[in-house]
Short mmCIF file of the C-alpha atoms (twelve columns), coordinates in Angstrom:
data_MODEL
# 
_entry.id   MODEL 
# 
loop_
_atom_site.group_PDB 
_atom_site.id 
_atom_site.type_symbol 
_atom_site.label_atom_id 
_atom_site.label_alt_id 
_atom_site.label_comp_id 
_atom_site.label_asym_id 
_atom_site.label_seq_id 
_atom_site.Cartn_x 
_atom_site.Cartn_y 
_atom_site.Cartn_z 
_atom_site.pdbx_PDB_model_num 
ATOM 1   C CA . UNK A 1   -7.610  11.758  20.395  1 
ATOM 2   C CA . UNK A 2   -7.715  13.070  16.842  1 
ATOM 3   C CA . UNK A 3   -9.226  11.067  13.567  1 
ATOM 4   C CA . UNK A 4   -8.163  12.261  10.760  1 
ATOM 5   C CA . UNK A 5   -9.441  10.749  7.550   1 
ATOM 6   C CA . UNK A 6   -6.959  11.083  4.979   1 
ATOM 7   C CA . UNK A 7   -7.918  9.250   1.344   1 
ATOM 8   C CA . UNK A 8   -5.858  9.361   -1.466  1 
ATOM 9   C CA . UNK A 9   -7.560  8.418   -4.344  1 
ATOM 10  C CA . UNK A 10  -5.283  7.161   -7.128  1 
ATOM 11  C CA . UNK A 11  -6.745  7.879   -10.244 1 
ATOM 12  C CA . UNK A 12  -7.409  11.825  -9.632  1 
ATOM 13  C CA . UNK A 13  -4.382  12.169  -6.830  1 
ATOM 14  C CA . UNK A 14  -7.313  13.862  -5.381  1 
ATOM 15  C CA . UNK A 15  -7.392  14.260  -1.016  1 
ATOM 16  C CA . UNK A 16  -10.342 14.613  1.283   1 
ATOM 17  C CA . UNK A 17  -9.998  14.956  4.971   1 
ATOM 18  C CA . UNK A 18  -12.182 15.123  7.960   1 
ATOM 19  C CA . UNK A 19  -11.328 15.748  11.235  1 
ATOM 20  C CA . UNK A 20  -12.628 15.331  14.496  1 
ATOM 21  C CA . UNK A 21  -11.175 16.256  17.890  1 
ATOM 22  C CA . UNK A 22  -12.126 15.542  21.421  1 
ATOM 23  C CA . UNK A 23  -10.914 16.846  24.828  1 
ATOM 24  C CA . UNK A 24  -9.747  12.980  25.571  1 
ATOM 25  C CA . UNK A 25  -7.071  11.919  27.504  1 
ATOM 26  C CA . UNK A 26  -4.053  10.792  26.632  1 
ATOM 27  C CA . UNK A 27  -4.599  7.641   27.298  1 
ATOM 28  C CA . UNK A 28  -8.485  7.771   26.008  1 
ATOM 29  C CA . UNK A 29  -10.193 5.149   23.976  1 
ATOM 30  C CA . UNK A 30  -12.995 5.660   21.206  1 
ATOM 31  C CA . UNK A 31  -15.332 4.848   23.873  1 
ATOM 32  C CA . UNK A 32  -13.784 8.154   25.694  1 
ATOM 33  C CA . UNK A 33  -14.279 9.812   22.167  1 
ATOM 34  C CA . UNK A 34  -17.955 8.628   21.923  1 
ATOM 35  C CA . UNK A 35  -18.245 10.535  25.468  1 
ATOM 36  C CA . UNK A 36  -16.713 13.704  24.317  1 
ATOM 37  C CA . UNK A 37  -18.450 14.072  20.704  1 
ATOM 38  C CA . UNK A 38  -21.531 11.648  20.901  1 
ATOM 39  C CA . UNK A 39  -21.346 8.361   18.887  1 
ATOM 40  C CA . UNK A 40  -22.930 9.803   15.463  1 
ATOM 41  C CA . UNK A 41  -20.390 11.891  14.389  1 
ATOM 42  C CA . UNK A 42  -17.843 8.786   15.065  1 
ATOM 43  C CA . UNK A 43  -20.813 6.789   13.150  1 
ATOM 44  C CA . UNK A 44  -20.675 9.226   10.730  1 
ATOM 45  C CA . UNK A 45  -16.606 9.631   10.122  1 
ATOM 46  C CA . UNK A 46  -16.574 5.858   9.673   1 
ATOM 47  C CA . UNK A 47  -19.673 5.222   7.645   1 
ATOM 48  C CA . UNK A 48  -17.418 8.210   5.075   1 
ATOM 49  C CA . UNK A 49  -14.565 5.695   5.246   1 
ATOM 50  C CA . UNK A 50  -16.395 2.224   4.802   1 
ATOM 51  C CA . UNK A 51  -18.612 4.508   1.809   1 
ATOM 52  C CA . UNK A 52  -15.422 5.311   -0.211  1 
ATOM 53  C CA . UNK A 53  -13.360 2.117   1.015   1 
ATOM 54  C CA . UNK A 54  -16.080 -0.813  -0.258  1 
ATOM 55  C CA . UNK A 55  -16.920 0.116   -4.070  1 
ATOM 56  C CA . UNK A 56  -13.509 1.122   -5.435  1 
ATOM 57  C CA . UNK A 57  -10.757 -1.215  -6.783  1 
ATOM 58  C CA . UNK A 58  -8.023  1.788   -5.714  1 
ATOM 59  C CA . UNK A 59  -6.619  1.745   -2.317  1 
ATOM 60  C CA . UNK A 60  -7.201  4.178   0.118   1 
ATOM 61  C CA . UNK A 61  -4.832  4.958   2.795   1 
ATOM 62  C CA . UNK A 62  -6.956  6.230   5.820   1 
ATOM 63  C CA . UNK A 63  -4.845  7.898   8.249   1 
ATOM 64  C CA . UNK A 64  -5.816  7.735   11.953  1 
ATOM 65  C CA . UNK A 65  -3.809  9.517   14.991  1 
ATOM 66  C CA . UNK A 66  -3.470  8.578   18.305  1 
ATOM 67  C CA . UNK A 67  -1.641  10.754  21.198  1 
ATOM 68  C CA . UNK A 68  1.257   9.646   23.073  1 
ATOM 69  C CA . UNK A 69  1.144   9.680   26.951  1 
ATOM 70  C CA . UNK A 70  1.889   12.587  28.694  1 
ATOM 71  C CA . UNK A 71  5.208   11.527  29.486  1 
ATOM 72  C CA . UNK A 72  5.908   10.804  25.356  1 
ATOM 73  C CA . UNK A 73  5.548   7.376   25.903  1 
ATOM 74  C CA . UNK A 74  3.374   4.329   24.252  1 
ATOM 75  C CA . UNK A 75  2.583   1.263   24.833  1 
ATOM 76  C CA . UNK A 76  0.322   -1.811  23.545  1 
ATOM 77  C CA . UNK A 77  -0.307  -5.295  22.909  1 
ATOM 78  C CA . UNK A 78  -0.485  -7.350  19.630  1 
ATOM 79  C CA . UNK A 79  -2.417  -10.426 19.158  1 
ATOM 80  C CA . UNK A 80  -3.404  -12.390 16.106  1 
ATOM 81  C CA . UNK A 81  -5.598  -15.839 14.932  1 
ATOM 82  C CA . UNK A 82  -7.903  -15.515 18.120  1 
ATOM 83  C CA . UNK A 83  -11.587 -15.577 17.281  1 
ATOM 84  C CA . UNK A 84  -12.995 -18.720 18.356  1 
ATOM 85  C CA . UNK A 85  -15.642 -17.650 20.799  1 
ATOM 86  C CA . UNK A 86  -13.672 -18.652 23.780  1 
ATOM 87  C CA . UNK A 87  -12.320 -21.855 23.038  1 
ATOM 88  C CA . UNK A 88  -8.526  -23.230 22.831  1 
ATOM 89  C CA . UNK A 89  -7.589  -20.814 25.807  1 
ATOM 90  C CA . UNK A 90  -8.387  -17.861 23.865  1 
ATOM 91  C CA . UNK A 91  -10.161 -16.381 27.456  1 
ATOM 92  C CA . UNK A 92  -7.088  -17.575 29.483  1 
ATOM 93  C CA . UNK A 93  -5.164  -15.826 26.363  1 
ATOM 94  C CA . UNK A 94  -7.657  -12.622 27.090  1 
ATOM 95  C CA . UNK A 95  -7.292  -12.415 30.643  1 
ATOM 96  C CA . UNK A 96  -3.734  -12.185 30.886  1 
ATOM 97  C CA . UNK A 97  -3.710  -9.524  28.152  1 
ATOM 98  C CA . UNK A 98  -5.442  -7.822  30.579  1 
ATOM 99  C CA . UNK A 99  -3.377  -8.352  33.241  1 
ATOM 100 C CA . UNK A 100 0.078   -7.182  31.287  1 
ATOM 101 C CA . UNK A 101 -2.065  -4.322  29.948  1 
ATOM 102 C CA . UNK A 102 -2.856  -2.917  33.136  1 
ATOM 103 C CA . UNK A 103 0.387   -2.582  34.278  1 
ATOM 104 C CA . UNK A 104 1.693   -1.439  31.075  1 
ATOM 105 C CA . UNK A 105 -1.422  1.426   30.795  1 
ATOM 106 C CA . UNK A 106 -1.837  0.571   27.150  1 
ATOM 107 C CA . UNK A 107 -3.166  3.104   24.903  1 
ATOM 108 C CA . UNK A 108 -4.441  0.843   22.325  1 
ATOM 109 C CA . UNK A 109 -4.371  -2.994  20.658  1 
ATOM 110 C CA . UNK A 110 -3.628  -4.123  17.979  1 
ATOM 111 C CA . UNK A 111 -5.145  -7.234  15.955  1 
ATOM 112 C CA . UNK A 112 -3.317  -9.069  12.958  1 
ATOM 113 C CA . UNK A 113 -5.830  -10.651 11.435  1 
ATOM 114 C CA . UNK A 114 -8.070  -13.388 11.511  1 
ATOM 115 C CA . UNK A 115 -10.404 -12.354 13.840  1 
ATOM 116 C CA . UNK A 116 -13.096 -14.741 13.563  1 
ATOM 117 C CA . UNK A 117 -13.093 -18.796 12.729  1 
ATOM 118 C CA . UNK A 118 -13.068 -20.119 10.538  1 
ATOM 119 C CA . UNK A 119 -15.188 -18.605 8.237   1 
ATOM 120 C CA . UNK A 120 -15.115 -15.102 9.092   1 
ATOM 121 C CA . UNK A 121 -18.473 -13.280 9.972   1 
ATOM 122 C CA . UNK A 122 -21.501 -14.198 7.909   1 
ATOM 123 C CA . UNK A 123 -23.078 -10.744 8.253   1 
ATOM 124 C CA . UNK A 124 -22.437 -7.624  10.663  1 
ATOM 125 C CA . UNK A 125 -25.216 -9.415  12.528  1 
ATOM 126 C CA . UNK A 126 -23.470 -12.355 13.174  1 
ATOM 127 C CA . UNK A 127 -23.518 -12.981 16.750  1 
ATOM 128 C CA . UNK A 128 -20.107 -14.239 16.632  1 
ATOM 129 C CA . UNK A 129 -18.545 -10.516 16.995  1 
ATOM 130 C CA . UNK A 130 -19.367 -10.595 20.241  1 
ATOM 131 C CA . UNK A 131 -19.316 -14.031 21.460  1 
ATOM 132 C CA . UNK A 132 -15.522 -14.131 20.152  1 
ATOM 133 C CA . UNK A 133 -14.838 -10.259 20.750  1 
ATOM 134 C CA . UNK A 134 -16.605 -8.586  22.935  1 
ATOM 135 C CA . UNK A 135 -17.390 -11.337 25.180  1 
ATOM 136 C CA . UNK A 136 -13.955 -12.316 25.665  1 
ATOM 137 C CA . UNK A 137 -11.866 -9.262  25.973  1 
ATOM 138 C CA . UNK A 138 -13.608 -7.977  28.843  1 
ATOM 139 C CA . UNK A 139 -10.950 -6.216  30.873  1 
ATOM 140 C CA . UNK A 140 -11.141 -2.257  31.824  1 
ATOM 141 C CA . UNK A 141 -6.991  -2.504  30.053  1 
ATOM 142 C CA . UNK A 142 -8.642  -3.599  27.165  1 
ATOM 143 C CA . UNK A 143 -11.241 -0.968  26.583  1 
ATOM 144 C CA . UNK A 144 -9.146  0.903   24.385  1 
ATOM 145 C CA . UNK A 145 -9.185  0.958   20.697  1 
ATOM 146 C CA . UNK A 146 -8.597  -2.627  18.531  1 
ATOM 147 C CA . UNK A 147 -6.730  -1.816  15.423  1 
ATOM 148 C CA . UNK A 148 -7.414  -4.500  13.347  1 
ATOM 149 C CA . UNK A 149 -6.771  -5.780  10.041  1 
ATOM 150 C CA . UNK A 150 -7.984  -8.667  8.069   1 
ATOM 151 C CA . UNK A 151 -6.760  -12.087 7.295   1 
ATOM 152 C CA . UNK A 152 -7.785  -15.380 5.011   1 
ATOM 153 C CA . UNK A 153 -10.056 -16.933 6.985   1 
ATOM 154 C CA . UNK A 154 -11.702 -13.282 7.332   1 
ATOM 155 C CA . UNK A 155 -11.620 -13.092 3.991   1 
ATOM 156 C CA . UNK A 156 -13.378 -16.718 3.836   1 
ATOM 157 C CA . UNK A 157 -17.066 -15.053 4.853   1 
ATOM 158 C CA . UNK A 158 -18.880 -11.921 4.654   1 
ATOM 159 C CA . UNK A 159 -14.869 -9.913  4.770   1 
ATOM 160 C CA . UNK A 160 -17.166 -6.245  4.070   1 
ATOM 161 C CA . UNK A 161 -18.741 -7.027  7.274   1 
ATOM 162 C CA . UNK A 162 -15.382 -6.495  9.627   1 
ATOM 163 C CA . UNK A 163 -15.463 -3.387  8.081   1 
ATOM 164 C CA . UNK A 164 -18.877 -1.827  7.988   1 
ATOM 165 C CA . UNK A 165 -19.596 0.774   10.764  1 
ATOM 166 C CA . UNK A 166 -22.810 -0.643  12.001  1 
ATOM 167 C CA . UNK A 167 -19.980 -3.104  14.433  1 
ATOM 168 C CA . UNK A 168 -19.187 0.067   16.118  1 
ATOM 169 C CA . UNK A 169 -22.435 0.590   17.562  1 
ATOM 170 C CA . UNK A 170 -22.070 -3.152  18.975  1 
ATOM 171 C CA . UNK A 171 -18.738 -2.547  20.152  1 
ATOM 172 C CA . UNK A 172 -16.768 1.038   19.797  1 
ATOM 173 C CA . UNK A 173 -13.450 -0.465  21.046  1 
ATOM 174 C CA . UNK A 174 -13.249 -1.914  16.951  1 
ATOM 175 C CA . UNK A 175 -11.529 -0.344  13.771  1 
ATOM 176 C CA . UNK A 176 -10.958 -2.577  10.896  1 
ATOM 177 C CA . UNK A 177 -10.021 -1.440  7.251   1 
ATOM 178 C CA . UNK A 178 -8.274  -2.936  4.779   1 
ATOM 179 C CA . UNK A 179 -5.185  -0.423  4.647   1 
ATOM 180 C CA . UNK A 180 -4.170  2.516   6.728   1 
ATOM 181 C CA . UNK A 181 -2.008  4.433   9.418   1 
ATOM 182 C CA . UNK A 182 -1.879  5.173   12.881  1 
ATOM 183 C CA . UNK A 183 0.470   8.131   13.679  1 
ATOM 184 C CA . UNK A 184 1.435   8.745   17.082  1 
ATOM 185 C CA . UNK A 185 3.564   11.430  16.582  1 
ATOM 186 C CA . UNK A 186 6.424   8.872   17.823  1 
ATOM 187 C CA . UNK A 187 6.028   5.929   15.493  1 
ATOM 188 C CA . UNK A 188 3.680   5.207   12.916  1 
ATOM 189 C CA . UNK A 189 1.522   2.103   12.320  1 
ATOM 190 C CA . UNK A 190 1.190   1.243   8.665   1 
ATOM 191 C CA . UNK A 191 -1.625  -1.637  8.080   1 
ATOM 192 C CA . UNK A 192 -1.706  -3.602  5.065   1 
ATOM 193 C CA . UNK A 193 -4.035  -6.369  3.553   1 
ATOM 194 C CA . UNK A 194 -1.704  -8.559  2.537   1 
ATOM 195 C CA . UNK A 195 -4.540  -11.641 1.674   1 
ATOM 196 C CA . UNK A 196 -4.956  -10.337 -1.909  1 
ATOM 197 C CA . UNK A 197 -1.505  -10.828 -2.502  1 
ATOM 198 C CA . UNK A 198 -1.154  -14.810 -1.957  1 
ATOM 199 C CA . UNK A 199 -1.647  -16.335 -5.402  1 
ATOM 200 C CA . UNK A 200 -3.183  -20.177 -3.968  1 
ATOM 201 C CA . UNK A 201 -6.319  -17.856 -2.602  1 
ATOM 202 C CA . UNK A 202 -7.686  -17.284 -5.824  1 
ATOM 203 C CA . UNK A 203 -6.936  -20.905 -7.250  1 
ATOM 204 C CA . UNK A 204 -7.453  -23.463 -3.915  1 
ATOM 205 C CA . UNK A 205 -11.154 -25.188 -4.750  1 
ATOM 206 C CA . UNK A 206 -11.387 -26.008 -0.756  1 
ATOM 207 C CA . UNK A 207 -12.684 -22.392 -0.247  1 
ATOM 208 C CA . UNK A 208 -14.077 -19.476 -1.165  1 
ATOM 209 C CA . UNK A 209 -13.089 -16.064 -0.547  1 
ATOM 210 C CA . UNK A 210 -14.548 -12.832 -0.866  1 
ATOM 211 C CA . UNK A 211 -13.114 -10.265 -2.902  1 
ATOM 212 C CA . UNK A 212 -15.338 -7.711  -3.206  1 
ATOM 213 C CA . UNK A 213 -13.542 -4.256  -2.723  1 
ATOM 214 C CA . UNK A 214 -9.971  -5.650  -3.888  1 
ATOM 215 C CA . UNK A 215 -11.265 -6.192  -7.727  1 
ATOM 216 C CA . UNK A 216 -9.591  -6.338  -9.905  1 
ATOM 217 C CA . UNK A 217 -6.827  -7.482  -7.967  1 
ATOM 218 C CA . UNK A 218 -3.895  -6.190  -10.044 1 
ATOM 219 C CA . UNK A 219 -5.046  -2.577  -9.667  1 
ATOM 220 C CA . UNK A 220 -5.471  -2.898  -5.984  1 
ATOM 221 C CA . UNK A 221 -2.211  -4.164  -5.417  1 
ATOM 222 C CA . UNK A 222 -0.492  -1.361  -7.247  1 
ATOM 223 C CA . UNK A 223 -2.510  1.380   -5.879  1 
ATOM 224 C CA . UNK A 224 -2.013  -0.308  -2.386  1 
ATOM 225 C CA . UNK A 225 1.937   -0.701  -3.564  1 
ATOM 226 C CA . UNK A 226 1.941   2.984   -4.307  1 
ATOM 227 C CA . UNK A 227 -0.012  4.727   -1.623  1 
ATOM 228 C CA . UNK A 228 1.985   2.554   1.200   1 
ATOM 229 C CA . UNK A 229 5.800   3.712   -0.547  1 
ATOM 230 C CA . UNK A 230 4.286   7.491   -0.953  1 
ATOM 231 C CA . UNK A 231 3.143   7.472   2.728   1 
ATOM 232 C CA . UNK A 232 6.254   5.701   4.251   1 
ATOM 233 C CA . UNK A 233 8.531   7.790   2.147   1 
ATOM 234 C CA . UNK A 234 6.890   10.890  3.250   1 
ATOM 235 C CA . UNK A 235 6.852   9.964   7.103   1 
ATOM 236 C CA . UNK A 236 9.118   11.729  9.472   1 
ATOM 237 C CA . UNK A 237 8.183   9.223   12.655  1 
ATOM 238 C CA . UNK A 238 10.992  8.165   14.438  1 
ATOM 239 C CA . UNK A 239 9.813   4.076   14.443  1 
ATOM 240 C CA . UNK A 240 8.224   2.758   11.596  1 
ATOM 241 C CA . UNK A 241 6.228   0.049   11.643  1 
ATOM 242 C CA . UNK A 242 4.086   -2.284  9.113   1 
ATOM 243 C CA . UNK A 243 1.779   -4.810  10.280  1 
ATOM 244 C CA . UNK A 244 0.651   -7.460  7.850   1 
ATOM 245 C CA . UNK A 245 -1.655  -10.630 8.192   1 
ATOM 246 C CA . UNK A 246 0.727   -12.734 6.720   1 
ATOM 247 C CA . UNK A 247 4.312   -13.216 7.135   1 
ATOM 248 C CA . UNK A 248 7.418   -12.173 5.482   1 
ATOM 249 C CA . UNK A 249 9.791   -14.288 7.446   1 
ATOM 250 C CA . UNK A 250 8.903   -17.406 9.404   1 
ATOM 251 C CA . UNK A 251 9.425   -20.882 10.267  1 
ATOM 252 C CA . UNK A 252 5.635   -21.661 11.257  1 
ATOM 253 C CA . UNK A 253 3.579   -23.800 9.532   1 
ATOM 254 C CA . UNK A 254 2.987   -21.310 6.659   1 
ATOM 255 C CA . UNK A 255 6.896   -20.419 6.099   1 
ATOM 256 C CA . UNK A 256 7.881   -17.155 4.141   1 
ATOM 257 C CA . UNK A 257 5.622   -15.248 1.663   1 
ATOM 258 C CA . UNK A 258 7.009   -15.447 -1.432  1 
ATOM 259 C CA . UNK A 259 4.280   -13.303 -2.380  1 
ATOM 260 C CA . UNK A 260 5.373   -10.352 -0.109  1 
ATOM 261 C CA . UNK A 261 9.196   -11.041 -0.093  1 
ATOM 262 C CA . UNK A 262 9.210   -9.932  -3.705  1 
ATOM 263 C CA . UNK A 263 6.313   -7.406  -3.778  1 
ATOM 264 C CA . UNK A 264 6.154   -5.672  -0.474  1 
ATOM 265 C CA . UNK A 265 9.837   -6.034  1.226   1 
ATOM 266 C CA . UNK A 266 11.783  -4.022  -1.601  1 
ATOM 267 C CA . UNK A 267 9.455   -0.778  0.020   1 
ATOM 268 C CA . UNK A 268 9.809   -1.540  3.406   1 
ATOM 269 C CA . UNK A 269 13.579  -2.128  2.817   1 
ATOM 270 C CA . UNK A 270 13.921  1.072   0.767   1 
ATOM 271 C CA . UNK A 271 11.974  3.125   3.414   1 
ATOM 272 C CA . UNK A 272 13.803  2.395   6.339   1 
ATOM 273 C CA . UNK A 273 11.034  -0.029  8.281   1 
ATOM 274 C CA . UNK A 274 11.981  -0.864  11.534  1 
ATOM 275 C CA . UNK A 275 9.291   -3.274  12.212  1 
ATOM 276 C CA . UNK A 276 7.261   -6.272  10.116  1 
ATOM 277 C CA . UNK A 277 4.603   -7.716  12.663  1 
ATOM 278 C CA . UNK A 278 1.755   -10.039 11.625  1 
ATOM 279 C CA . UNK A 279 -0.347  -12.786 12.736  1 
ATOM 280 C CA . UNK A 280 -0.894  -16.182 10.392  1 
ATOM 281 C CA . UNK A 281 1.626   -18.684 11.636  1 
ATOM 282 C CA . UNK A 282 -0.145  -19.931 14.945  1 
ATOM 283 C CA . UNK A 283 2.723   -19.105 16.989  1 
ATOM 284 C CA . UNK A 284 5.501   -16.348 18.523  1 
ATOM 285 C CA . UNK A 285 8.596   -15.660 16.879  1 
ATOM 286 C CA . UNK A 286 11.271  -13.004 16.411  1 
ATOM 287 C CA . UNK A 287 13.116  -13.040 13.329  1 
ATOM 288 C CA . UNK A 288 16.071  -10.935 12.220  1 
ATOM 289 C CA . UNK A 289 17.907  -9.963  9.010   1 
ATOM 290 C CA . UNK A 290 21.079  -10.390 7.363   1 
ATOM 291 C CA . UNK A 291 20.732  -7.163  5.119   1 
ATOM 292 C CA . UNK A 292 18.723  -4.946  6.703   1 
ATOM 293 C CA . UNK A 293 17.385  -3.225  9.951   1 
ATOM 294 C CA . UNK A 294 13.906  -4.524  9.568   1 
ATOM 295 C CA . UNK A 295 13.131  -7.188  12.520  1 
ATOM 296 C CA . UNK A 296 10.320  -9.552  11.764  1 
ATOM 297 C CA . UNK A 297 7.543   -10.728 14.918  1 
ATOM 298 C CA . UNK A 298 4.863   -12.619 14.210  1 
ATOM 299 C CA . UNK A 299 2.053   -12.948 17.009  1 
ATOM 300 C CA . UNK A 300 -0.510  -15.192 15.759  1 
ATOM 301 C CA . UNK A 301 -1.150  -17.369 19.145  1 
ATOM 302 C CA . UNK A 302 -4.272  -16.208 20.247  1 
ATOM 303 C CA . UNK A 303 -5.900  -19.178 20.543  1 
ATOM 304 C CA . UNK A 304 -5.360  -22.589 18.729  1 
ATOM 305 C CA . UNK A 305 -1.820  -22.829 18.392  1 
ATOM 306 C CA . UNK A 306 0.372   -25.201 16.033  1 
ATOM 307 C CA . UNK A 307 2.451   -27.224 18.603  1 
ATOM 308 C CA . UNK A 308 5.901   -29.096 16.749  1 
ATOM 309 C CA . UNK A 309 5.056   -27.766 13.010  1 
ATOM 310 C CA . UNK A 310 7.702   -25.718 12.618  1 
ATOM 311 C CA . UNK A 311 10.265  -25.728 9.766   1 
ATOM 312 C CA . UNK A 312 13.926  -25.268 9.738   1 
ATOM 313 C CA . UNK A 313 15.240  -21.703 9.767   1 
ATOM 314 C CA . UNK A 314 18.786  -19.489 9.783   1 
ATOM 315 C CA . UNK A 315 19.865  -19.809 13.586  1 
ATOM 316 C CA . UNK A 316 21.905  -16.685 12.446  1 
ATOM 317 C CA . UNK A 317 18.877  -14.963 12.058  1 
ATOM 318 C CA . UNK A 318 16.166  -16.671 14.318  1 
ATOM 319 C CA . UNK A 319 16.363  -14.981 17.344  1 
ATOM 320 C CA . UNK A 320 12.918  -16.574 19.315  1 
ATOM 321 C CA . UNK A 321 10.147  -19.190 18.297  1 
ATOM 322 C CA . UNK A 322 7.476   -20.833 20.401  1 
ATOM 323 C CA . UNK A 323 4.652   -22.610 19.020  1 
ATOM 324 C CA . UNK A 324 2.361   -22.499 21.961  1 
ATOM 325 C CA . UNK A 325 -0.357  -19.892 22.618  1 
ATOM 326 C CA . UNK A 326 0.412   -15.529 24.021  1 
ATOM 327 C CA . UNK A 327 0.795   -12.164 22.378  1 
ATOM 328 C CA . UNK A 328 3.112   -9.535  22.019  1 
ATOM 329 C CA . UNK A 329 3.645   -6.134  24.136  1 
ATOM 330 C CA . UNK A 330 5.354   -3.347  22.793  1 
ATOM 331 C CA . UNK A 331 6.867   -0.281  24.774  1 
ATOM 332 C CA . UNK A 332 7.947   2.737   22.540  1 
ATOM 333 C CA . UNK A 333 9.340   6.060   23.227  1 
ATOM 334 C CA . UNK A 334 11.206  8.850   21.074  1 
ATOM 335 C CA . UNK A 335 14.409  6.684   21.424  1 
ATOM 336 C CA . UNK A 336 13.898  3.041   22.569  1 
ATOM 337 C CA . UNK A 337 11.201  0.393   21.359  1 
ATOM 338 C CA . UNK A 338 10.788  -2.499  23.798  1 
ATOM 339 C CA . UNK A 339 9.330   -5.877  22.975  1 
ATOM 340 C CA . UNK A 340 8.170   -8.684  25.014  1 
ATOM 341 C CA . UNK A 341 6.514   -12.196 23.908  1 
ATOM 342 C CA . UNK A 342 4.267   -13.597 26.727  1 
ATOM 343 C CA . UNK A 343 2.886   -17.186 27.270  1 
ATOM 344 C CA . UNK A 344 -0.539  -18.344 27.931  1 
ATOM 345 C CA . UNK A 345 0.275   -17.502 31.253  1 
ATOM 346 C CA . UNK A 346 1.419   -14.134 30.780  1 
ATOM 347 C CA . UNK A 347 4.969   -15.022 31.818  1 
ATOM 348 C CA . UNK A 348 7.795   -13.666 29.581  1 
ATOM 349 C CA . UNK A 349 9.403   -15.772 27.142  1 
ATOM 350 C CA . UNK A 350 11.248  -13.627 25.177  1 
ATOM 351 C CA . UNK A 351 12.729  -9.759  25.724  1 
ATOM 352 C CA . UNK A 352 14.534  -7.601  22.784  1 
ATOM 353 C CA . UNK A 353 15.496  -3.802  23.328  1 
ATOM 354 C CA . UNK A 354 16.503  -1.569  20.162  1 
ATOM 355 C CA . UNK A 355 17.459  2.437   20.694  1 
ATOM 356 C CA . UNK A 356 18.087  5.177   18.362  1 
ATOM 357 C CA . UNK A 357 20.142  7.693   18.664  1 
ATOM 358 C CA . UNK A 358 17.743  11.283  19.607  1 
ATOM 359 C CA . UNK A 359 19.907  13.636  17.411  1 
ATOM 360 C CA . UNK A 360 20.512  11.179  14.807  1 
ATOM 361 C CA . UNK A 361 18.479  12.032  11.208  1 
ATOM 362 C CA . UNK A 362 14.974  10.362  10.755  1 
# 
């Protein structure tokens, strides 16, 4: 596996990088990296990122790569809205993750947000991180890197504290930051904090939130804007693919974003996005479009899920919903991308298949 720390750094368009490389497997996790280079240059890389990523109000769009299988393949699992120590099936939830994960040989996971209830951590001491993490997702599948982002109810406690290093030396599986990319030379993972975008956050008197790092929040946003349309635009991966704490389309108990439908879908429309996944609505759902590509999956049922609050939606375009608890599998390759919804049980609920033509233009 190769890190590569890429920062872009808005207001002098200046670019540092730092690399580090290990003999790993395809198939390797960080803990395989922590074999191969010793945890305190991986310490180290991340303390840079979490360093440059805290005090400024510009975004930074880290770029992280990840190797394909041997055979050019990928595969992992998404889940979202699961940290609740245990409870409202979220080990059931857990154990058949690691059941589909085996047989799929996953290389990595990753998280949409809202990690930990309901108040995110208090501290990156806050024994919650492992009673809800590390406790739970105990399965040799699911020793592989956690690509996470965060959501509200992160954002409700200490939010810095997903994202300080010092949780890798509790747990190396986990990688949260606010904004970046995983590049695996067939696809590419763009993550995006899309909390500082919802306008009731910074106005609802029921809770707080903390906002340090995203102030002010109008120069975030347009750096983040900016960085995220100069990196998509620039990619040459075959599958693109955003992932997003909230929603763009959905008929959960949240709905659509407004929020993101009129700041962040113009770029992902304009730069060819084949996938929008988040977490947020407490459910599974696949959700097409009338005028464009882009196909919409939300997997948010990690735990507590929303049964019967669901809103009407398109039928034209609503191609799956279940409001009970699962996650998400994905399969990709150089021409196909595969994607399954599993229940509780791990059974399949829903299947869709998409292929691209190899000698077609990127």
């Amino acid at each position: 596996m190769v890190i590569t720390n890429t920062m872009a750094h808005n207001h002098n368009h200046q670019i540092n990088r730092g690399r580090i490389a290990g003999a790993a497997s395809s198939s390797s996790s960080f803990g395989n990296l922590k074999r191969v280079v010793g945890m305190p240059l991986v310490v180290v890389l991340f303390s840079i990122i979490f360093f440059f990523t805290i005090p400024s109000c510009f975004s930074q769009l880290t770029r992280l790569e990840h190797q394909v299988k041997d055979d050019g393949s990928l595969s992992l699992l998404v889940v979202g809205d699961w940290g609740r120590r245990g409870h409202f099936n979220q080990t059931i939830v857990a154990s058949q993750m690691g059941r589909i994960g085996k047989e799929l040989d996953i290389d990595f996971v990753v998280s949409t947000g809202d990690n930990f209830y309901d108040d995110g951590l208090k501290g990156p001491h806050d024994p919650a991180f492992e009673e809800s993490f590390t406790e739970v997702y105990t399965a040799e599948s699911l020793q592989k890197p956690w690509y996470t982002i965060l959501g509200n109810h992160d954002y409700r406690g200490d939010a810095v504290a997903q994202l300080n290093p010092f949780l890798r030396k509790v747990d190396s599986r986990w990688l949260c930051l606010r904004n970046f990319m995983v590049d695996t030379e067939i696809a590419t993972f763009f993550f995006v904090d899309t909390t500082p975008f919802v306008d009731k956050y910074y106005t609802e008197e029921s809770h707080t939130y903390d906002w340090r790092g995203v102030s002010p929040r109008k120069a975030y946003l347009a750096n983040l804007l900016k960085d995220l349309e100069t990196a998509l635009r620039e990619s040459s991966s075959r599958w693109k693919i955003v992932v997003g704490h909230h929603a763009i389309r959905s008929a959960g108990h949240h709905g659509d974003t407004e929020e993101l439908i009129q700041h962040l879908l113009p770029i992902l429309k304009a730069n060819n996005v084949d996938l929008y996944v988040n977490g947020h609505d407490h459910c599974l759902e696949h959700i097409s479009s009338h005028d464009s590509p882009i196909q919409y999956l939300t997997s948010g049922a990690g735990s507590k899920a929303w049964r019967g609050d669901t809103k009407k939606y398109d039928e034209r375009v609503m191609k799956f919903f279940y409001d009970g608890q699962g996650f998400m599998s994905m399969q990709l390759t150089n021409a196909n991308v595969e994607v399954l919804f599993h229940d509780v049980l791990g059974q399949v609920l829903h299947r869709w298949k998409v292929s691209k033509d190899l000698h077609s233009s990127m």
